[in-house]
C-alpha positions as CSV (number, residue, x, y, z in Angstrom):
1,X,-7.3,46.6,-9.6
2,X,-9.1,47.1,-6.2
3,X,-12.7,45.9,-6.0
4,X,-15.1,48.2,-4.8
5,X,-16.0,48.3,-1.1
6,X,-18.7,49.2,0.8
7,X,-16.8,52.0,2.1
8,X,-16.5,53.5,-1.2
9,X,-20.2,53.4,-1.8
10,X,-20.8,54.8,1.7
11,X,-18.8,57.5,0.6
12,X,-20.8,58.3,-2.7
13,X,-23.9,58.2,-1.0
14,X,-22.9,60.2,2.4
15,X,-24.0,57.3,4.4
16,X,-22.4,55.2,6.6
17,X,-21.4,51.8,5.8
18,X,-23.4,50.0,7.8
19,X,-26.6,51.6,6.3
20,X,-25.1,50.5,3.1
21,X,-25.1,47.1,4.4
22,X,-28.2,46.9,5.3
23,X,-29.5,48.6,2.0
24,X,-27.7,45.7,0.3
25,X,-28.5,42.5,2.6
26,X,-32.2,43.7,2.0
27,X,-33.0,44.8,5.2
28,X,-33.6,48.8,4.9
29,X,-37.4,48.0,6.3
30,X,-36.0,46.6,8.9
31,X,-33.7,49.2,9.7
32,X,-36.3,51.8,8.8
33,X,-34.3,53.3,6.3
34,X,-35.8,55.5,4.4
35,X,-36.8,54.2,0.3
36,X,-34.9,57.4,-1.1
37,X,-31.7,56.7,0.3
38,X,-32.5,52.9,-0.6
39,X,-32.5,53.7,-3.6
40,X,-29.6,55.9,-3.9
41,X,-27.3,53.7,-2.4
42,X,-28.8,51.0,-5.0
43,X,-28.3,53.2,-8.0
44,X,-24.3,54.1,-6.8
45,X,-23.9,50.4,-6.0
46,X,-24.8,49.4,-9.5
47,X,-23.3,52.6,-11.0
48,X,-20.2,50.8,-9.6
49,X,-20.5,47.5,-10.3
50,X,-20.2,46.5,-6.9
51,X,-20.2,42.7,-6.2
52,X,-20.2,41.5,-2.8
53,X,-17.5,39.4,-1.1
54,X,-19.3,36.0,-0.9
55,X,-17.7,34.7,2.3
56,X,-17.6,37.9,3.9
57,X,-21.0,37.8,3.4
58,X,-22.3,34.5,4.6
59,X,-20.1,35.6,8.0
60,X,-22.3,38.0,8.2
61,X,-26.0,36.4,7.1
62,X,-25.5,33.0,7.5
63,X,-26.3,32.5,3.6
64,X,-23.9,32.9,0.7
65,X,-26.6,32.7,-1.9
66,X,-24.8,30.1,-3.8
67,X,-25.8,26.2,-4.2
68,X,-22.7,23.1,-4.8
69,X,-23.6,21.0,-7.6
70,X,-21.5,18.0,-8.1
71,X,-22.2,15.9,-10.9
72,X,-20.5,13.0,-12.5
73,X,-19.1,14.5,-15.7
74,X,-20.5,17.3,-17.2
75,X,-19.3,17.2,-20.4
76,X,-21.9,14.6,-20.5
77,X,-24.9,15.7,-22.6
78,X,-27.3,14.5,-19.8
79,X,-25.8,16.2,-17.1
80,X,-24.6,19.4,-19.3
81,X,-28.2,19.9,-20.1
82,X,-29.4,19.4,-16.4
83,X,-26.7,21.6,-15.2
84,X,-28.0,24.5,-17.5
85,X,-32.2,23.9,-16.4
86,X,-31.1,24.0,-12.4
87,X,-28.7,26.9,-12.9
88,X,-32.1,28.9,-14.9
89,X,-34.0,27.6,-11.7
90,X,-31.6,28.8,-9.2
91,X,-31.2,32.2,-10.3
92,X,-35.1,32.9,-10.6
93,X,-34.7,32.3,-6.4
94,X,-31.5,34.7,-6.5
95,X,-29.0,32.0,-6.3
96,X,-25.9,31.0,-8.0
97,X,-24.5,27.6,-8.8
98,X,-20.7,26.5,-8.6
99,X,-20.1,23.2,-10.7
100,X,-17.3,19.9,-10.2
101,X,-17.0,16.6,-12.0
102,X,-16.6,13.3,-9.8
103,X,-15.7,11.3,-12.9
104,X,-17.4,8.4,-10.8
105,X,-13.8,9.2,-8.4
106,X,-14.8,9.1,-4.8
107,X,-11.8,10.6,-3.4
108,X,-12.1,13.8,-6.2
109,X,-16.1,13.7,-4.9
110,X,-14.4,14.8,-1.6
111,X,-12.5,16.7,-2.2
112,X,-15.0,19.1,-3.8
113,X,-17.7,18.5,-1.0
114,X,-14.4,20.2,0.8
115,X,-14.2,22.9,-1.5
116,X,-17.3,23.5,-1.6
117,X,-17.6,23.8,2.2
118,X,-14.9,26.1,2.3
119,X,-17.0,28.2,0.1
120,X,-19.6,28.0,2.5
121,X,-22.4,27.4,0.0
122,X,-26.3,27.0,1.5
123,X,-27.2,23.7,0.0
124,X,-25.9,20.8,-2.0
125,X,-26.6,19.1,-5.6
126,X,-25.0,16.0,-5.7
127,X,-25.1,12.9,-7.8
128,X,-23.1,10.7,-5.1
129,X,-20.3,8.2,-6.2
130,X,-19.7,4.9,-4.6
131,X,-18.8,5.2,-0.5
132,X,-20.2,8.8,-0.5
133,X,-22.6,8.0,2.8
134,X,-20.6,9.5,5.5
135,X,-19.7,12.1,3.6
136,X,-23.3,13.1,3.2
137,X,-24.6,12.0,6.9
138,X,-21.8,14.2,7.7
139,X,-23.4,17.5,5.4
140,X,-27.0,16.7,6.9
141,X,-25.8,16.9,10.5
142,X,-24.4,20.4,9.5
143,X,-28.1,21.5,8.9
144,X,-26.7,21.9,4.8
145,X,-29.3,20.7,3.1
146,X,-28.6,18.1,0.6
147,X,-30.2,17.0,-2.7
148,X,-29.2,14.1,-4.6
149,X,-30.0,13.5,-8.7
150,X,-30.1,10.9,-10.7
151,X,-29.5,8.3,-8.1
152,X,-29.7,8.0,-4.1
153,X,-27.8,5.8,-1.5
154,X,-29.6,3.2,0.0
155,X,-28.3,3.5,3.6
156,X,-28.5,7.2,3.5
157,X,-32.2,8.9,4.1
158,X,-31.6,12.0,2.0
159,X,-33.7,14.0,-0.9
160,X,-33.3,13.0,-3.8
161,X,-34.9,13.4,-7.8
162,X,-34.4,10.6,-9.7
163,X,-36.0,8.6,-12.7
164,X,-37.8,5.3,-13.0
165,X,-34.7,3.6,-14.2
166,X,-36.0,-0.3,-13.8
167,X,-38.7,1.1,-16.2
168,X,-37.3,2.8,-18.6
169,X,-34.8,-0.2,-19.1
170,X,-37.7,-2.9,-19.3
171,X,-39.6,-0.7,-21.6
172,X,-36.5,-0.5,-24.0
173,X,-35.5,-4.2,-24.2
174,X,-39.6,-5.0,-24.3
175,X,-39.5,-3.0,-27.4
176,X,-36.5,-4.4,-29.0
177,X,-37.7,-8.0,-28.1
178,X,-41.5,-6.6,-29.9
179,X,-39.7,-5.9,-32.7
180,X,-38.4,-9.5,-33.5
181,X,-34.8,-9.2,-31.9
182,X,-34.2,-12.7,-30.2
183,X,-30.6,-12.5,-29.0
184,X,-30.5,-9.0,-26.7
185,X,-27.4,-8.2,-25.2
186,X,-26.3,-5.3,-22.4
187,X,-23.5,-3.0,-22.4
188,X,-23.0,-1.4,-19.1
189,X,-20.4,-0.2,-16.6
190,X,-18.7,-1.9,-13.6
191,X,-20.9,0.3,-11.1
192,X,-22.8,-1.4,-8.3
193,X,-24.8,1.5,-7.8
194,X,-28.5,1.7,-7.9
195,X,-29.0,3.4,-11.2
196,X,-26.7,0.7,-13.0
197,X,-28.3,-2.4,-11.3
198,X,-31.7,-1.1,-11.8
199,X,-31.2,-0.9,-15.3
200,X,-29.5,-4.1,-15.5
201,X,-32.4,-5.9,-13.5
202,X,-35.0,-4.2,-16.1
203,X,-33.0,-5.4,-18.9
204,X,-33.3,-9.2,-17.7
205,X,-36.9,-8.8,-16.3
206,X,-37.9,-8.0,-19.7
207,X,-36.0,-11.2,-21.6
208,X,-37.1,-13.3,-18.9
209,X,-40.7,-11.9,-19.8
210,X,-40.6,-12.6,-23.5
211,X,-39.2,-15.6,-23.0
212,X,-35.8,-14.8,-24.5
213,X,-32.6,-16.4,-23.5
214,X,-30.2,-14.7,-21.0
215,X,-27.1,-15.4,-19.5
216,X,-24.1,-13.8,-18.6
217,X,-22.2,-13.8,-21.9
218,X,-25.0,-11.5,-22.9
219,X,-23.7,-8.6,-20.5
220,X,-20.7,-6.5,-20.6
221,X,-19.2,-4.3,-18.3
222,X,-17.1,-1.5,-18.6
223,X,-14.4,0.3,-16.4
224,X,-15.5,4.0,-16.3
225,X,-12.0,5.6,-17.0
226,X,-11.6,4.0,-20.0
227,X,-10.5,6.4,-22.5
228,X,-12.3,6.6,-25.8
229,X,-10.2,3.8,-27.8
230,X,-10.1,1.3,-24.9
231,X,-14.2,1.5,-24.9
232,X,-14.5,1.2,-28.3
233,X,-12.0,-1.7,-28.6
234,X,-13.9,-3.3,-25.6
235,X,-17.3,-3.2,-27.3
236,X,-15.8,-4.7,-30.3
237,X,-14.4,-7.4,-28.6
238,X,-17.6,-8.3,-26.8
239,X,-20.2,-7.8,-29.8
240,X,-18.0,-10.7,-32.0
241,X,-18.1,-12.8,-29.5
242,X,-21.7,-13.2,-28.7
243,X,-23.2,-16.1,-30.9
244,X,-26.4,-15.4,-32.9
245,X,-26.6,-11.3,-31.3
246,X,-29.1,-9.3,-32.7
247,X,-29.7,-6.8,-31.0
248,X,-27.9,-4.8,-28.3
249,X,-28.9,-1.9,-25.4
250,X,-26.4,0.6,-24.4
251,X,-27.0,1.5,-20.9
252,X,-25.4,5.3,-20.7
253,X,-25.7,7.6,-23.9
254,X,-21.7,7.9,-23.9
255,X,-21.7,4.2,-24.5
256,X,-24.1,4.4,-27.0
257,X,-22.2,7.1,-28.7
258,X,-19.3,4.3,-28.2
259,X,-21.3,1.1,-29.8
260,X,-22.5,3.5,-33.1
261,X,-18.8,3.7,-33.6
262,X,-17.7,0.3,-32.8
263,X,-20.5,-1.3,-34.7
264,X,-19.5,0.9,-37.7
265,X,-16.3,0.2,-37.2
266,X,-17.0,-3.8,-37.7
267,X,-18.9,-2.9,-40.7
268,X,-23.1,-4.2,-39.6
269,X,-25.8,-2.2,-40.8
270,X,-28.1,-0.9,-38.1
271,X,-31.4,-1.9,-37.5
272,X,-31.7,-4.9,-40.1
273,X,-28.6,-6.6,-39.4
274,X,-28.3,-5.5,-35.1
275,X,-31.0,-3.5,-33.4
276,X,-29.6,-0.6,-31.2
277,X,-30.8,1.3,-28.3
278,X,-29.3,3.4,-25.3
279,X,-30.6,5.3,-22.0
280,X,-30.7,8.6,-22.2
281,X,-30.8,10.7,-25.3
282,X,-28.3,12.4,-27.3
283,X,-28.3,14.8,-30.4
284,X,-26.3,12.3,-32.1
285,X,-28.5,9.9,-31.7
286,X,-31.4,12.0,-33.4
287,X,-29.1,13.2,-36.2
288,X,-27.8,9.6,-36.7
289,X,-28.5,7.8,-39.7
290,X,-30.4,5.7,-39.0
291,X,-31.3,7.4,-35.9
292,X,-31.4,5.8,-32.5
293,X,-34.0,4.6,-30.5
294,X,-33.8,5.6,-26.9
295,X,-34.9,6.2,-22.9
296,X,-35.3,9.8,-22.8
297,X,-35.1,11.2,-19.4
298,X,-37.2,14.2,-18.3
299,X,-34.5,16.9,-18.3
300,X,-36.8,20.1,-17.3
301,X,-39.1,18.1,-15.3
302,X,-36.0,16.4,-13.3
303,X,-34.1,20.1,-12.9
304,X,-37.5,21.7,-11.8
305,X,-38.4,19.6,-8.7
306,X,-34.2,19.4,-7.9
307,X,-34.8,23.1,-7.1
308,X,-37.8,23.1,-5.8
309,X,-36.6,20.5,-3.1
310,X,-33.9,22.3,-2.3
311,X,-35.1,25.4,-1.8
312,X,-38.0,24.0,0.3
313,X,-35.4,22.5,2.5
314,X,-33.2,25.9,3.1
315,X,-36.7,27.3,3.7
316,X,-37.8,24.9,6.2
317,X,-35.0,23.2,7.8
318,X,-37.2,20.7,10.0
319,X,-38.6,19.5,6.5
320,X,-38.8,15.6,5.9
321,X,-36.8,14.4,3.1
322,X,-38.7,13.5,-0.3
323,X,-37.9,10.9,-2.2
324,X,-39.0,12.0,-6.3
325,X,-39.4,9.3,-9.5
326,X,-40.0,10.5,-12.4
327,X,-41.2,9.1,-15.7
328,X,-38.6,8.1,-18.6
329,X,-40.2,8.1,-22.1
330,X,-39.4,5.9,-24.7
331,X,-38.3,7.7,-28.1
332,X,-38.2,4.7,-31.0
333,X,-36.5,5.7,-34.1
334,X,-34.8,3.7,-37.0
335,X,-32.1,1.6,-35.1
336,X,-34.8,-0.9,-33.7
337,X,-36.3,-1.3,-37.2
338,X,-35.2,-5.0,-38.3
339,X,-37.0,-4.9,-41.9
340,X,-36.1,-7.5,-43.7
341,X,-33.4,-9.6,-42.0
């Protein structure tokens, strides 16, 4: 079926298309047209249901109204739940958002920043894989103004909204350690990016702190791509072989949500018999029983100022960069609860 055109409202309305344009691009002041035809070419536009070739328009305006967001995976509660806060945010400043998954792939990361460009969208939500600088110099020389969440490239000076993750990762195994736990160990990914090594730095800052031993037999990491059994057989493999563990912090909520299994798997009892704690929160890990103690990441808070930065920046091109961290909060429930060992 034909969409409806401009033409066709044009018609309707015994106008011209071009005042129909301009009705519709928001600029009958401008144009001095008067607010009664304004509004009758409004009322037949939404009589028809008119929608607006995207493209066509941003030939025209220079703006397309819509934002790129590329996140890592969302199917990922985190970045779901993130997704859904800057897509309410958006829309209250008339925009839409168009989502892709990296799966922590650099070469599928470009290949939507190409997509994305072909669909000429104002500004850019990305949460950058590894070797994603020139890609991003390249957007910032366009003038496309670029916002990266949940971590940032050192070499590249770029927005960005991220949270304290050195923090909430201390805070965590601080808490754990607190609690009596004397053997902590780490599961993590093989990612040398800044999120992961900040959170494996806070990890060891905080045994070294409570005088706890460390070395590298207490740390695993993880392949991204693994699929579901491969993690879980992983996990397995590493928390048997650890001598004298006690207690061990998952350092993404999907591994966490990997370990519950894996542990049950191997038959321990949570919390008395090993203490367990992730980043980021899940709804599986409040439901859990016991439930799981956690760093909860400021979801709203983190979506908000991703927005507002943005939005600043296609409003004032010329505008410095800014660099937000944010405050993780630490949630303890059941699974760091050693009662009676």
């Amino acid at each position: 079926m034909k969409g409806i055109s401009i033409k066709d409202i044009a018609k309707q309305a015994g106008v011209s298309p071009t005042t129909v344009s301009f009705v519709l691009n928001g600029k009958s002041k401008e144009k001095r047209i008067s607010e009664q035809v304004s509004k009758k070419i409004q009322k037949i536009a939404a009589k028809l249901k008119y929608k607006p070739n995207q493209l066509a328009r941003g030939l025209r305006t220079g703006k397309t109204k819509t934002i790129g967001l590329i996140v890592e995976d969302i199917a990922n509660n985190f970045f779901a739940s993130l997704a859904k806060v800057m897509e309410d945010e958006a829309d209250k400043h008339g925009y839409k958002v168009l989502y892709g998954s990296t799966e922590d792939n650099t070469e599928k990361a470009k290949g939507l920043l190409e997509v994305l460009k072909y669909r000429q969208v104002d500004g850019y939500i990305v949460t950058p894989t590894k070797n994603l600088d020139k890609e991003i110099e390249q957007l910032k020389a366009t003038a496309k103004p670029v916002v990266l969440v949940d971590r940032y490239l050192p070499n590249v000076s770029s927005s960005y909204v991220v949270v304290d993750n050195y923090k909430g990762a201390y805070n965590v195994t601080s808490h754990l350690a607190q609690q009596g736990y004397k053997k902590i160990a780490i599961v993590t990914i093989t990612s040398d990016q800044i999120q992961m090594k900040d959170r494996l730095d806070g990890f060891t800052a905080a045994l070294k702190h409570h005088h706890l031993p460390f070395n590298k037999s207490q740390v695993k990491k993880i392949p991204f791509e693994l699929e579901r059994e491969g993690f879980n057989a992983e996990i397995k493999k590493f928390l048997t072989s650890v001598k004298d563990l006690d207690a061990v912090f998952f350092a993404t909520n999907y591994l966490g949500i990997y370990g519950i299994e894996s542990i049950r798997s191997l038959g321990w009892e949570i919390g008395p018999q090993i203490g367990v704690a992730s980043f980021d929160d899940h709804d599986l890990f409040r439901l859990h029983s016991p439930s799981i103690t956690c760093v909860a990441q400021p979801i709203t808070e983190i979506g908000k100022n991703i927005v507002e930065v943005l939005m600043e920046e296609l409003n004032h091109p010329a505008a410095a960069p800014r660099q937000i961290v944010l405050e993780p909060s630490l949630i303890v429930r059941a699974s760091s609860n050693p009662g009676k060992k």
